[in-house]
Backbone as a printed PyTorch tensor [residue, N CA C, xyz], in Angstrom:
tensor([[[  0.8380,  -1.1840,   0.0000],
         [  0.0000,   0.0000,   0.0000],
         [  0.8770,   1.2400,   0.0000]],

        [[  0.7040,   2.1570,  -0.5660],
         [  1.3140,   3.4190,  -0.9730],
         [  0.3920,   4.7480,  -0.6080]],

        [[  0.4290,   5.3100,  -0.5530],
         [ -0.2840,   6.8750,  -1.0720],
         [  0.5340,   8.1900,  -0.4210]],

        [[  0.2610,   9.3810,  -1.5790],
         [  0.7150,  10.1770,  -1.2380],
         [ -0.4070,  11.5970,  -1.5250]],

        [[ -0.5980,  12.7540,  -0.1960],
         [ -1.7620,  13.1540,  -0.3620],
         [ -0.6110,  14.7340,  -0.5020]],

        [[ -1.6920,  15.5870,  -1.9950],
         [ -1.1520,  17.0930,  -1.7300],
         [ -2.1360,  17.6880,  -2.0790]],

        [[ -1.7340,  19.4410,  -2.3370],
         [ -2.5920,  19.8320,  -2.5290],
         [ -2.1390,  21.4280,  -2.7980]],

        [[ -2.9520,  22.2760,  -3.7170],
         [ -2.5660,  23.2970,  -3.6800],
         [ -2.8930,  24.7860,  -3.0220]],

        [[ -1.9410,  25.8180,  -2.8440],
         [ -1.9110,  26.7000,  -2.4880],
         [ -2.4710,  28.0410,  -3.0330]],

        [[ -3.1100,  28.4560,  -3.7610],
         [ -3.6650,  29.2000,  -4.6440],
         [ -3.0490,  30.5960,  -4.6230]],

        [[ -2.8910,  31.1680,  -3.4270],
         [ -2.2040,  32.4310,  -2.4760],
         [ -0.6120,  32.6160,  -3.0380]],

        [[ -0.0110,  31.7040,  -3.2070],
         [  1.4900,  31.4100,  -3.4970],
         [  1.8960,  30.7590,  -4.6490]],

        [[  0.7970,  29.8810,  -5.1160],
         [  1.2720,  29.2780,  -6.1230],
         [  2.1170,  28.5670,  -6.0090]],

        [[  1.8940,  27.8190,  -5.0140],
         [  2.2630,  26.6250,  -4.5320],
         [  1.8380,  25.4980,  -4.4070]],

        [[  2.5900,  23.9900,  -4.0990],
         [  1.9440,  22.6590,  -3.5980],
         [  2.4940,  22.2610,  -2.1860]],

        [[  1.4470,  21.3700,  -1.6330],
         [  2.4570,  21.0850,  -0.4050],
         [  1.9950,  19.2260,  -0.5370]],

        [[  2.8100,  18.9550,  -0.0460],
         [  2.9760,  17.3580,  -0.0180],
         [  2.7640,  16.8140,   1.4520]],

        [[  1.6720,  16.8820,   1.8990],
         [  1.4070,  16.3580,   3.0390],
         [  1.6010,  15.2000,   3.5880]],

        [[  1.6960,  14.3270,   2.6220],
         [  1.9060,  12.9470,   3.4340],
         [  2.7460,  11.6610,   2.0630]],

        [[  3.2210,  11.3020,   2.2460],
         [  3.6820,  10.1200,   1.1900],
         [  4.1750,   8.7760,   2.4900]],

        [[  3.3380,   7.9950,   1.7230],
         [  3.5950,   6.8220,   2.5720],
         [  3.5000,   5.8770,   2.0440]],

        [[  5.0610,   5.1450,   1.9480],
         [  4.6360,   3.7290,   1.5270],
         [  5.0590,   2.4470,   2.5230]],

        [[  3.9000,   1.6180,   2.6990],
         [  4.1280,   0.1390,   3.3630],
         [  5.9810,  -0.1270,   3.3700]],

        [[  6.4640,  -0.2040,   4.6320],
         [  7.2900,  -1.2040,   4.6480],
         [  7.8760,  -2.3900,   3.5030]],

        [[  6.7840,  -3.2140,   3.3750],
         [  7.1340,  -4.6970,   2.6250],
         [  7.2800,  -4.0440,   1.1750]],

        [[  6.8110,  -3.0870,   0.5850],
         [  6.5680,  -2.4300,  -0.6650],
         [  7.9050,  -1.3640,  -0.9960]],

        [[  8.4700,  -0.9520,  -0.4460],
         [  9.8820,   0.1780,  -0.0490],
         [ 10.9070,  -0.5840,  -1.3130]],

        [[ 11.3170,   0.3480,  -1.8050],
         [ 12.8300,  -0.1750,  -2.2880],
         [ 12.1870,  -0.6960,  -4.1460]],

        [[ 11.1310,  -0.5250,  -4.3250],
         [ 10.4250,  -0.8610,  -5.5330],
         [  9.6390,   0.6380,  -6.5430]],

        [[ 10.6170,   1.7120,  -6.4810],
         [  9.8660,   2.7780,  -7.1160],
         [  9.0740,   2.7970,  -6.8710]],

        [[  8.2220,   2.8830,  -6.1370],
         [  6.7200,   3.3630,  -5.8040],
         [  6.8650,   4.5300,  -5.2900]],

        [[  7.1680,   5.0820,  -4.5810],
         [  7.5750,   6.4720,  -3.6870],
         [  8.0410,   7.1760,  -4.5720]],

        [[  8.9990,   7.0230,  -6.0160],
         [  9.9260,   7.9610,  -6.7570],
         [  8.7420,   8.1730,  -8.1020]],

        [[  7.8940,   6.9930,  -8.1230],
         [  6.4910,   7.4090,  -9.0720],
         [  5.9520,   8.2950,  -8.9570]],

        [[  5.3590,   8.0840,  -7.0810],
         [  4.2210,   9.2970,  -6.7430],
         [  5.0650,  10.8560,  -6.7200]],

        [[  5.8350,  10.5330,  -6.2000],
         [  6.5510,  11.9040,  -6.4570],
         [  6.7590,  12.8400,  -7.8230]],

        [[  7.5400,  11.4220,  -8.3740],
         [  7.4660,  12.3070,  -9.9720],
         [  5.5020,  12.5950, -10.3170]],

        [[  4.9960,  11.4860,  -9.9780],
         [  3.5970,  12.3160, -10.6450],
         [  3.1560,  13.7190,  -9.8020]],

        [[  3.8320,  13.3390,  -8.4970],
         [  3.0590,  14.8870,  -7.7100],
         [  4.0900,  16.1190,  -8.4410]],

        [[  5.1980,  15.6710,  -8.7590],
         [  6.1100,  17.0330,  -9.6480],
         [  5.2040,  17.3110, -10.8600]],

        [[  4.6860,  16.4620, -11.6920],
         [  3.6860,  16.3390, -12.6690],
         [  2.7600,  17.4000, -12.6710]],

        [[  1.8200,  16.7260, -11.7980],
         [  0.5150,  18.0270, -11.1360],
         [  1.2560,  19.1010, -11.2580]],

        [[  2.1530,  19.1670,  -9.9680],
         [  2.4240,  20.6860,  -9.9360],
         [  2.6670,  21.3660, -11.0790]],

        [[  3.3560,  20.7260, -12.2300],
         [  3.7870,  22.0220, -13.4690],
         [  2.6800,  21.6270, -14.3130]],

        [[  1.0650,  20.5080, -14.4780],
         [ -0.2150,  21.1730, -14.8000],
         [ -0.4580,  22.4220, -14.1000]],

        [[ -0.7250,  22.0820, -12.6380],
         [ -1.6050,  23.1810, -12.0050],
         [ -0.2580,  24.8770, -12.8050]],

        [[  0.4100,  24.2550, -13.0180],
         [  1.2300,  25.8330, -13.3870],
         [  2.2400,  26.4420, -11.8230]],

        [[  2.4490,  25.2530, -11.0520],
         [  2.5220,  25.8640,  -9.5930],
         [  3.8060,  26.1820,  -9.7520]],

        [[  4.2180,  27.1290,  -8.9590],
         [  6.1140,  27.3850,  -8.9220],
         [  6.7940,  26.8100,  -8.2890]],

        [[  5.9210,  25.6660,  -7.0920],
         [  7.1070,  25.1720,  -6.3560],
         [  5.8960,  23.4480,  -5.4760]],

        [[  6.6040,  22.8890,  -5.1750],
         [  6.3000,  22.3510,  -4.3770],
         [  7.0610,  21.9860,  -3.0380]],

        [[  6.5330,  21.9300,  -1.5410],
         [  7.0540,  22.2630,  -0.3370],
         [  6.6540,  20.7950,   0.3730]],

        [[  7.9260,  20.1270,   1.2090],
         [  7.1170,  19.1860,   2.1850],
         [  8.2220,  19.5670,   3.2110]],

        [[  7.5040,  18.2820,   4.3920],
         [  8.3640,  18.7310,   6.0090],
         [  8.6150,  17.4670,   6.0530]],

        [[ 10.0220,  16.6280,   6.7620],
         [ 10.3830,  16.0170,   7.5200],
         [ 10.9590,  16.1570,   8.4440]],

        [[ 11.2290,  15.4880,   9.1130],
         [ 12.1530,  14.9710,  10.0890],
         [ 13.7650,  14.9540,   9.8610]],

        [[ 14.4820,  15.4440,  10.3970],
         [ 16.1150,  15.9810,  10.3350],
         [ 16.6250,  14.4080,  11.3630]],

        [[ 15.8680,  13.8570,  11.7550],
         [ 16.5360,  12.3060,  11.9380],
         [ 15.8560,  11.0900,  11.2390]],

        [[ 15.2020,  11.4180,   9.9810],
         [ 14.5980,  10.6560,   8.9060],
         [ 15.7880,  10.7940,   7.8950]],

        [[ 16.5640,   9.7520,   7.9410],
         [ 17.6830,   9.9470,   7.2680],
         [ 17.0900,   9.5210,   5.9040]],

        [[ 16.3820,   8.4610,   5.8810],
         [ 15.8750,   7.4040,   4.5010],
         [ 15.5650,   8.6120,   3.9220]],

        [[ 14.3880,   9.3310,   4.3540],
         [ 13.6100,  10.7220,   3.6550],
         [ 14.6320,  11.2890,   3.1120]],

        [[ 15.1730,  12.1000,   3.9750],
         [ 16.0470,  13.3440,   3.5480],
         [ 16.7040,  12.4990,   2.5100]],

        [[ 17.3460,  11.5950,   2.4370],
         [ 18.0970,  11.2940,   1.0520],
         [ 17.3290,  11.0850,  -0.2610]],

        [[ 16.0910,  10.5640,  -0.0180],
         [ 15.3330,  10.1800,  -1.0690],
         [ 14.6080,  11.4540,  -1.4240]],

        [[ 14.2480,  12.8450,  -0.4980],
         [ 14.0120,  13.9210,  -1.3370],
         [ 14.7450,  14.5420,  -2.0320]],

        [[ 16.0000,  14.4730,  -1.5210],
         [ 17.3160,  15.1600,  -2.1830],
         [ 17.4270,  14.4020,  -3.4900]],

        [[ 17.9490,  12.8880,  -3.3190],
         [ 17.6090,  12.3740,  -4.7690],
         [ 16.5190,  12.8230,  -5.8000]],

        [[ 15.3640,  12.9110,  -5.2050],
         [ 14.3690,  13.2630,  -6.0320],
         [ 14.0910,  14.7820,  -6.6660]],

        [[ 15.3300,  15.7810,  -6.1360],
         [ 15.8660,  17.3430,  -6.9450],
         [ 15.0490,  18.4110,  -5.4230]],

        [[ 14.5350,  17.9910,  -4.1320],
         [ 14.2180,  18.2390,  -3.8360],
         [ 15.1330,  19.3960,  -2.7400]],

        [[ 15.5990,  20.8230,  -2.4970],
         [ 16.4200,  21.0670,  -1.4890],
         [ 16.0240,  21.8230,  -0.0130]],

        [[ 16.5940,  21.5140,   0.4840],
         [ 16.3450,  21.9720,   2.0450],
         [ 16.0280,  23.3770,   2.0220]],

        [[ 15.1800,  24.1100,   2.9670],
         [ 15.0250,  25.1800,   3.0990],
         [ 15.3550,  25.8830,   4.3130]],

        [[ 14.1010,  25.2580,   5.2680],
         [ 13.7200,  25.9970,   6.5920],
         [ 14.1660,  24.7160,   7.6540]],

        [[ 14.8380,  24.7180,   8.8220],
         [ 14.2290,  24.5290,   9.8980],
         [ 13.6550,  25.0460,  10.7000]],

        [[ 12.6920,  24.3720,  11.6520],
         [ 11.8110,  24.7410,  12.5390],
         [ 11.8160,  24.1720,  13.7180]],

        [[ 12.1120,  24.6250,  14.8830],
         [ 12.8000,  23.6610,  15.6610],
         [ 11.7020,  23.7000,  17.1670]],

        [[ 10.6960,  24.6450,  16.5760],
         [  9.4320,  24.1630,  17.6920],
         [  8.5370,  23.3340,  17.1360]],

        [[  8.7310,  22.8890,  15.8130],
         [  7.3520,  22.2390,  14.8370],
         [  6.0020,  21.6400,  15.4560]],

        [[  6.8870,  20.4960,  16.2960],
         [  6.5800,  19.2010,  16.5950],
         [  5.9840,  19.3560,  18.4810]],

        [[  7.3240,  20.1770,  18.9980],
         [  7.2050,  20.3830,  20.5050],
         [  8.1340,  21.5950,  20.6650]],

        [[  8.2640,  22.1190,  22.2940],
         [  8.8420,  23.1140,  22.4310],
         [ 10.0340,  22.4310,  23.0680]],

        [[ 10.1980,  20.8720,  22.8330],
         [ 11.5700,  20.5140,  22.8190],
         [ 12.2130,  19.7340,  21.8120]],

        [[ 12.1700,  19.9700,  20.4750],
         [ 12.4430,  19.2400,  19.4210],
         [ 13.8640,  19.2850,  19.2930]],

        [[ 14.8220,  20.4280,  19.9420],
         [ 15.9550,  19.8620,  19.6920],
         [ 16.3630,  18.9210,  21.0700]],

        [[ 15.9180,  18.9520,  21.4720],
         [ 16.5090,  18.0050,  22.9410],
         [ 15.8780,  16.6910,  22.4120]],

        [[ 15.1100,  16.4840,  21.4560],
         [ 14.5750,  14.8840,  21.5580],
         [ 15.3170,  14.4670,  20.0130]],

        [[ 16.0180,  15.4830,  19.3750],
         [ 16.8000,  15.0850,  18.4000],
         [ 16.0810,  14.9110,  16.9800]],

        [[ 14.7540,  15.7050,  17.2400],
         [ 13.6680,  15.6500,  15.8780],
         [ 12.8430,  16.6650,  15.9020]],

        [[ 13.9060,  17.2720,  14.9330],
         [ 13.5380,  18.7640,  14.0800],
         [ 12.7000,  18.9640,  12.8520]],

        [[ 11.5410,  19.3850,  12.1890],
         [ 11.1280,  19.4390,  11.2790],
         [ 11.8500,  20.3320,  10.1530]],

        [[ 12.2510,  19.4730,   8.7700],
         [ 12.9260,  20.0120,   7.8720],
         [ 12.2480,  20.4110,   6.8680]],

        [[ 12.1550,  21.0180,   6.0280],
         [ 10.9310,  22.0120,   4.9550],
         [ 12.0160,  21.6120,   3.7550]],

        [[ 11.4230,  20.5330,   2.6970],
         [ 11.7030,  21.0580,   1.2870],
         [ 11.4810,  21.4160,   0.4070]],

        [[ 11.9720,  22.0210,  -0.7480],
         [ 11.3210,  22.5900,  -1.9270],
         [ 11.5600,  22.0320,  -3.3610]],

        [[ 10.7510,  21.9390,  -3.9320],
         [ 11.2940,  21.4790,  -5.3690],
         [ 10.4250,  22.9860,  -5.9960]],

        [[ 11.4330,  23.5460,  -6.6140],
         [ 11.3760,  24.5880,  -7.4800],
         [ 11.2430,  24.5570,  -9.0080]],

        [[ 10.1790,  24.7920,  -9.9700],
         [ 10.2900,  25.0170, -10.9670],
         [ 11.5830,  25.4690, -11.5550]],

        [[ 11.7200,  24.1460, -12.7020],
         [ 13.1900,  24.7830, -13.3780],
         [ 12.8060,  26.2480, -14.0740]],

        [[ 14.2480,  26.7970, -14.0190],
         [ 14.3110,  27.8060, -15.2530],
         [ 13.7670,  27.3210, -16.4060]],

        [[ 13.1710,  28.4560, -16.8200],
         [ 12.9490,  28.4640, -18.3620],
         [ 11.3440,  27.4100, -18.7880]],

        [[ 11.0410,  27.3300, -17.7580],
         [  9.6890,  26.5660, -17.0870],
         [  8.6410,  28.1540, -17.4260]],

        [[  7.8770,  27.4700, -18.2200],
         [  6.6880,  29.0490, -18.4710],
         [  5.4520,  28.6430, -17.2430]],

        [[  4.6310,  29.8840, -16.6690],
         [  3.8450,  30.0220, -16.2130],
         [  4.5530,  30.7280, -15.0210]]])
């Protein structure tokens, strides 16, 4: 089982990627690098300039697999979660995938 839920920003002209999740037993089989490329998809239908998600800064699997996927770091936020996220060692990380240059709309 897989899914990944987004949605857009109308205000910014933006997407945000709320959730991507795939099953355990299913991992390691492109499924996750599909939904993604299709959610990059949407976004340059909808015409959007960017798309934005949050992880976890001790989600190592993530952070590599957004980065693989052209995705780069932006923001941390280091109350996200709690008003002790750096003492429990899990920081929320913000990424962006940006419309290439030369990308119309």
């Amino acid at each position: 089982m897989a899914v990944i839920e987004l949605g857009a920003e109308a205000w910014r002209r933006g997407g945000v990627i709320w959730n991507l999740l795939v099953h355990r037993p299913y991992r390691r089989r492109g499924i996750g690098t599909a939904l993604v490329r299709a959610a990059i998809a949407w976004g340059r239908e909808h015409r959007l300039r960017a798309l934005v998600l949050e992880t976890q800064t001790n989600n190592w699997a993530a952070l590599n697999f957004y980065r693989r996927m052209g995705f780069e770091p932006s923001e941390v936020d280091d109350h996200f979660y709690t008003n002790r996220d750096l003492e429990a060692g899990e920081v929320a990380l913000f990424w962006y995938y940006e419309r290439e240059a030369g990308e119309s709309g």
